[in-house]
N, CA, C and O of each residue as an XYZ file, in Angstrom:
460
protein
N     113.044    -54.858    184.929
C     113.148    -53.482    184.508
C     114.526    -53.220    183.929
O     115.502    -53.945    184.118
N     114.502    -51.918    183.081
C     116.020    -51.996    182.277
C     116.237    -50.699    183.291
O     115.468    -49.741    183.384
N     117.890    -50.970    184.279
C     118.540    -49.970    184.356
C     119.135    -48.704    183.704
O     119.614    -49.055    182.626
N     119.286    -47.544    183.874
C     119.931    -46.777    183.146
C     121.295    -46.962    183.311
O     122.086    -47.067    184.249
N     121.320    -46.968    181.949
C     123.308    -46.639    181.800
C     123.726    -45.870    181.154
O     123.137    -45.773    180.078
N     124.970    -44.858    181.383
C     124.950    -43.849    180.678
C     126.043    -44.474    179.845
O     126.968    -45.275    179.980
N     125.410    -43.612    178.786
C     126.176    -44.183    177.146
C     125.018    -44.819    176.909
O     124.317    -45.467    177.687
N     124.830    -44.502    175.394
C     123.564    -45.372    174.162
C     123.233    -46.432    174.075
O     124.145    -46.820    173.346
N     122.704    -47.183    174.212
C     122.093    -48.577    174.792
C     122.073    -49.060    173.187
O     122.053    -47.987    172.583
N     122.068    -50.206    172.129
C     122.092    -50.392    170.469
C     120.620    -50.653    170.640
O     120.031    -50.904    171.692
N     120.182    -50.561    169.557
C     118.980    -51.200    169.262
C     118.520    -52.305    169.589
O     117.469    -52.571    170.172
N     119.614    -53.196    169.069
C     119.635    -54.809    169.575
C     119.123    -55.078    170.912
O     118.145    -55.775    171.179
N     119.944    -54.404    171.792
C     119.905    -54.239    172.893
C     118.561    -53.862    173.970
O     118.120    -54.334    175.018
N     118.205    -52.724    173.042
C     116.712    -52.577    173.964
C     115.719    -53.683    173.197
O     114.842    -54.282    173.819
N     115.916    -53.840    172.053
C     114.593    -54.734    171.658
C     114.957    -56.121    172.528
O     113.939    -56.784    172.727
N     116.174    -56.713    173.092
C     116.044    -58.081    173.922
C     115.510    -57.182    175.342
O     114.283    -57.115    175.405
N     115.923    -56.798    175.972
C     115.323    -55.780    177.244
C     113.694    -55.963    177.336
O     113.091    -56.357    178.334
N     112.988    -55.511    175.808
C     111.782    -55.545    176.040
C     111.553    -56.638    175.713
O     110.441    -56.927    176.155
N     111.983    -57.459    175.164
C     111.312    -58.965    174.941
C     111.319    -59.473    175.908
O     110.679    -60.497    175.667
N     111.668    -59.513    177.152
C     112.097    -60.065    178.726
C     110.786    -59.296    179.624
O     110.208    -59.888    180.535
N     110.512    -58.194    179.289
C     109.850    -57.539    180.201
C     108.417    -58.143    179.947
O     108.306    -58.691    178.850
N     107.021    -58.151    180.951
C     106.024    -58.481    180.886
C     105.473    -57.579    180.132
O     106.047    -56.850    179.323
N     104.050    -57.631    180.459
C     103.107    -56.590    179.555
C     102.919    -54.999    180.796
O     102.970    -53.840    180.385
N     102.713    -55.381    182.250
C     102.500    -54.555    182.951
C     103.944    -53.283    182.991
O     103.977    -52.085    183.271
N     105.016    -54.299    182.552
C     106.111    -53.496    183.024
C     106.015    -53.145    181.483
O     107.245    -53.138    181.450
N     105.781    -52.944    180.606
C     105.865    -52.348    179.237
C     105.280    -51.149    179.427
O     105.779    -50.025    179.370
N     103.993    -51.547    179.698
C     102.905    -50.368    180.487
C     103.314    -49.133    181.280
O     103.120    -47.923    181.158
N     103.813    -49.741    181.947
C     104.493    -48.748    182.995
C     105.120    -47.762    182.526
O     104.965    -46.563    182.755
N     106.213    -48.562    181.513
C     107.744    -47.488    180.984
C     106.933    -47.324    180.064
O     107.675    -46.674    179.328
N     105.804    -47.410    179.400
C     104.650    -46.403    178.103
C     104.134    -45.152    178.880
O     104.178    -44.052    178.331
N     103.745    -45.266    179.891
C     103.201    -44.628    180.617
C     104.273    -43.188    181.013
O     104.320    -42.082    180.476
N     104.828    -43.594    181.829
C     106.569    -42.778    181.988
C     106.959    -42.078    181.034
O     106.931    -40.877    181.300
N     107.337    -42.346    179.958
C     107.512    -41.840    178.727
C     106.256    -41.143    178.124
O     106.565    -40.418    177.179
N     105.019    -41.160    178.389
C     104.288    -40.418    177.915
C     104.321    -39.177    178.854
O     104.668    -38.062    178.466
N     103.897    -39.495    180.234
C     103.815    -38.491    181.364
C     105.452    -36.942    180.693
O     105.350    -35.716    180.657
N     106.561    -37.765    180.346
C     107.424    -37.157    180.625
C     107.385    -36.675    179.011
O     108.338    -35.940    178.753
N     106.825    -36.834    178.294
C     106.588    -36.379    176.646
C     105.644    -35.122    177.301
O     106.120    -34.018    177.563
N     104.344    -35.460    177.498
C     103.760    -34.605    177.877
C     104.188    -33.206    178.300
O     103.999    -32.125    177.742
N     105.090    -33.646    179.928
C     105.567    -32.702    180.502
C     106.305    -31.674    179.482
O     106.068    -30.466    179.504
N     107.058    -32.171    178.749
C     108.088    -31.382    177.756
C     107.207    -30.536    176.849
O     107.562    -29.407    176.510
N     105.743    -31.229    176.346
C     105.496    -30.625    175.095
C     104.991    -29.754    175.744
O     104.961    -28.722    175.074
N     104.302    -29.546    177.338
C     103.767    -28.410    178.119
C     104.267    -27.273    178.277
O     103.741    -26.163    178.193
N     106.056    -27.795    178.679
C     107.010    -26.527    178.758
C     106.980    -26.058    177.125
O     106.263    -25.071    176.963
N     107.515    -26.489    176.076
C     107.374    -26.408    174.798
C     106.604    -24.953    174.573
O     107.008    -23.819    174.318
N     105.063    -25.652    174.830
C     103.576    -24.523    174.230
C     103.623    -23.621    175.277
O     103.187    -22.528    174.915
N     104.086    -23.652    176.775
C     104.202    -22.626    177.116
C     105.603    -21.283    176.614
O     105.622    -20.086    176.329
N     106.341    -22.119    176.713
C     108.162    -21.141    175.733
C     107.646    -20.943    174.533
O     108.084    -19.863    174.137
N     106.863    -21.473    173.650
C     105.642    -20.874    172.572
C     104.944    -19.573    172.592
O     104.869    -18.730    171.699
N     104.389    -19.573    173.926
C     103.138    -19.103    174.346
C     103.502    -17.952    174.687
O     102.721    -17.007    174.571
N     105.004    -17.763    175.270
C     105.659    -16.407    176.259
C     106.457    -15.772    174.518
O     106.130    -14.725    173.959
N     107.137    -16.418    174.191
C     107.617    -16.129    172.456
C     106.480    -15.436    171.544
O     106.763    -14.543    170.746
N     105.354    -15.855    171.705
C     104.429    -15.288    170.708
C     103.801    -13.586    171.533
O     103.481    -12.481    171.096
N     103.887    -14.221    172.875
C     103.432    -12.937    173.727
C     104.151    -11.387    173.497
O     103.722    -10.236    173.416
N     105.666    -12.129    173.435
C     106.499    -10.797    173.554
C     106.740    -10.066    172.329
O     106.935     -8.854    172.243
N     106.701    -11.095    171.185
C     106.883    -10.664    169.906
C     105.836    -10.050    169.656
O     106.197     -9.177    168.867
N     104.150     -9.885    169.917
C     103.108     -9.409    169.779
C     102.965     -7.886    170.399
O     102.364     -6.897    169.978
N     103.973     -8.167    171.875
C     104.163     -6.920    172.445
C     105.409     -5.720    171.814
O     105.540     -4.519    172.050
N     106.265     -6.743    170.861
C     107.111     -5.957    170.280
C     106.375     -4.778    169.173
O     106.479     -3.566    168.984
N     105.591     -5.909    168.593
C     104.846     -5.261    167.522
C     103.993     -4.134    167.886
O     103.983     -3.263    167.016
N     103.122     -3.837    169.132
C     102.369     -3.522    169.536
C     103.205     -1.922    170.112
O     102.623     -0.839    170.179
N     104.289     -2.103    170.379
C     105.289     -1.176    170.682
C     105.480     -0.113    169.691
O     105.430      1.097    169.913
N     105.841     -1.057    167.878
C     106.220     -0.470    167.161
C     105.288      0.255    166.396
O     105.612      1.325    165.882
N     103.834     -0.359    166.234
C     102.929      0.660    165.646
C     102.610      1.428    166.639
O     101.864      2.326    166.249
N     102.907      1.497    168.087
C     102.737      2.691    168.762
C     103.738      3.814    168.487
O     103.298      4.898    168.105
N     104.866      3.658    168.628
C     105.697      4.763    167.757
C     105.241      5.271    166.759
O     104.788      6.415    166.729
N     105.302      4.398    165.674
C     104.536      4.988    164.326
C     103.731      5.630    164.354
O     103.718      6.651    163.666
N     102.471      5.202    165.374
C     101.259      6.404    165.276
C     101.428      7.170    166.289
O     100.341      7.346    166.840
N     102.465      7.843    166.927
C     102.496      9.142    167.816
C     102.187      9.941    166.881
O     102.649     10.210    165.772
N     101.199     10.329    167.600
C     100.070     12.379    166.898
C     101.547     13.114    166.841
O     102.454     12.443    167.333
N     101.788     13.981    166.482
C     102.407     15.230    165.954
C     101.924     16.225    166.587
O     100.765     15.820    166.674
N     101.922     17.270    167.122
C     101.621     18.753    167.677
C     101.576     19.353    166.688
O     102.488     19.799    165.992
N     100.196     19.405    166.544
C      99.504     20.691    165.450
C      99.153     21.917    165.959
O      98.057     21.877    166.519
N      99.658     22.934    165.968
C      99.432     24.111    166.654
C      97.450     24.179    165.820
O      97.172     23.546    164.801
N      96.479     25.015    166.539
C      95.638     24.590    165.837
C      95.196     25.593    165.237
O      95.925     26.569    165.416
N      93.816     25.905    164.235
C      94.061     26.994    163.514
C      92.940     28.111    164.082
O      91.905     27.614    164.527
N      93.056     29.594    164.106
C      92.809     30.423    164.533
C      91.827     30.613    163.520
O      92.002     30.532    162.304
N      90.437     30.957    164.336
C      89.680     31.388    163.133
C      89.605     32.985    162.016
O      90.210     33.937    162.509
N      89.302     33.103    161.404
C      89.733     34.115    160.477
C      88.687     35.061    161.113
O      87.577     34.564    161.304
N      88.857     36.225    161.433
C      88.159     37.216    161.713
C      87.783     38.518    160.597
O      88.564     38.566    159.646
N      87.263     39.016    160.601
C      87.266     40.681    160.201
C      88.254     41.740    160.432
O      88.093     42.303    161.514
N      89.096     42.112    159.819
C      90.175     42.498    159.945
C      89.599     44.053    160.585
O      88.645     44.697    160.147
N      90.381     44.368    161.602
C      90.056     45.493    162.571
C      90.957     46.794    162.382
O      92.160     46.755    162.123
N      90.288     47.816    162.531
C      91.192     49.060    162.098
C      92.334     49.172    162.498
O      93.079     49.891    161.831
N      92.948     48.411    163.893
C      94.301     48.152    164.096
C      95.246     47.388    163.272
O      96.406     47.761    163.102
N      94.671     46.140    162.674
C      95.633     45.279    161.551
C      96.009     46.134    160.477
O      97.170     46.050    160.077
N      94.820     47.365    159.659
C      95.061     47.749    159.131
C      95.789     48.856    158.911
O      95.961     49.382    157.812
N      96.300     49.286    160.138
C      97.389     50.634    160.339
C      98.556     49.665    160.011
O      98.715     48.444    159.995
N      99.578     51.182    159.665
C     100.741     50.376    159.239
C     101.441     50.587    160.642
O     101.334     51.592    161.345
N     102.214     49.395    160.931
C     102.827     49.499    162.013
C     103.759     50.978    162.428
O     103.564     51.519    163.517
N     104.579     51.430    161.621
C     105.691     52.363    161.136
C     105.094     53.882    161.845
O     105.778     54.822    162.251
N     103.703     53.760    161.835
C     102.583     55.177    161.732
C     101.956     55.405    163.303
O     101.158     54.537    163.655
N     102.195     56.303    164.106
C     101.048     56.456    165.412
C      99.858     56.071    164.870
O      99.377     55.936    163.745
N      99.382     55.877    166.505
C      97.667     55.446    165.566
C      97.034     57.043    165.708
O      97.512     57.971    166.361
N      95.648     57.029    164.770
C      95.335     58.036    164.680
C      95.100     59.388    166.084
O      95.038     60.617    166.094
N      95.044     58.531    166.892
C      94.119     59.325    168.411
C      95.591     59.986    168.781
O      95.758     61.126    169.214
N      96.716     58.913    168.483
C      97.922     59.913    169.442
C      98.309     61.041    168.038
O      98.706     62.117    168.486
N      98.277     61.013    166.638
C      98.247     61.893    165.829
C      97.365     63.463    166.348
O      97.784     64.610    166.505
N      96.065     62.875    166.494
C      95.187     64.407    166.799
C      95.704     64.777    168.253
O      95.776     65.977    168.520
N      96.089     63.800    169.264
C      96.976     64.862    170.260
C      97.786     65.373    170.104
O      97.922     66.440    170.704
N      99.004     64.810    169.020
C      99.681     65.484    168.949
C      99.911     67.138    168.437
O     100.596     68.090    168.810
N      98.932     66.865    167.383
C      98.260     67.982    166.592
C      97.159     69.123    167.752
O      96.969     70.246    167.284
N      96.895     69.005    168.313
C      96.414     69.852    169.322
C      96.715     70.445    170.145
O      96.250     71.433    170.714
N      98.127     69.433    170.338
C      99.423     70.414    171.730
C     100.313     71.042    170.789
O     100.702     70.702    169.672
N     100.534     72.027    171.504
C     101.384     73.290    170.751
C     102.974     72.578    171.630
O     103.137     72.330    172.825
N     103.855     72.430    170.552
C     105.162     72.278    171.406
C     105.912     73.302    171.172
O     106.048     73.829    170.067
N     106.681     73.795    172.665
C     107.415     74.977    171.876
C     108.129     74.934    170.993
O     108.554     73.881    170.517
N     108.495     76.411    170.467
C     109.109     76.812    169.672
C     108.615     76.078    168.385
O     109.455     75.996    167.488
N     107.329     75.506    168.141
C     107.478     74.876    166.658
C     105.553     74.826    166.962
O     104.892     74.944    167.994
N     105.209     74.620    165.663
C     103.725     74.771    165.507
C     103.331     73.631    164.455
O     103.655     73.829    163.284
N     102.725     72.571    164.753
C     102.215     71.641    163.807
C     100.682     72.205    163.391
O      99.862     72.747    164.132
N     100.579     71.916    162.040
C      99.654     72.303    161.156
C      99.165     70.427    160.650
O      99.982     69.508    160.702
N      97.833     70.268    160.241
C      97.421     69.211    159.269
C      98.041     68.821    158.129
O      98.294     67.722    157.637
N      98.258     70.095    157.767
C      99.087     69.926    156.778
C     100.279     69.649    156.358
O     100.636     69.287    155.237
N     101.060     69.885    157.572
C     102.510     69.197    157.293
C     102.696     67.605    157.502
O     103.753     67.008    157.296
N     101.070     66.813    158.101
C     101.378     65.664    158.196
C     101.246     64.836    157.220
O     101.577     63.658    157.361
């Protein structure tokens, strides 16, 4: 088996390593190296998987802003305009006019005609 050593091993170097080794022990360190490829490309598609999630949730955020409704006050239906709209504000309405016109206040006398 080839020990680890730290620092870069040459090319040269691993190809005599494996020329020494059998077929089972080739196997083995194929094997190892796949298991541990694997493992990586797992973490990989999952740090993929959480990246695509959040960015989807970003998005999902931002056309929610965009489409917040607005407060539409809503619209009142149009009616028949009633003898009150049509007084002018400025004017008693007619009923306190004829009381007034019916009570005598002193010292002064309202007539129809002065109104």
């Amino acid at each position: 088996m080839i020990n680890r050593v730290s620092g870069a091993a040459s090319s040269a170097q691993l190809k005599q390593a494996v020329k020494r080794l059998n077929d089972d022990e080739v196997m083995t360190i194929l094997r190892s190296l796949s298991v541990n490829l694997g493992r990586r490309i797992d973490v990989l598609q999952k740090i993929a998987t959480e990246l695509e999630a959040k960015k989807n949730e970003q998005l999902m955020s931002a056309c929610k802003q965009q489409a917040k409704p607005t407060l539409v006050k809503p619209i009142e239906p149009i009616s028949e305009p009633s003898q009150e709209m049509l007084l002018d504000k400025s004017q008693p309405p007619p009923q306190m006019i004829h009381e007034l016109m019916s009570k005598r206040l002193p010292g002064r006398t309202i007539s129809a005609d002065q109104m």
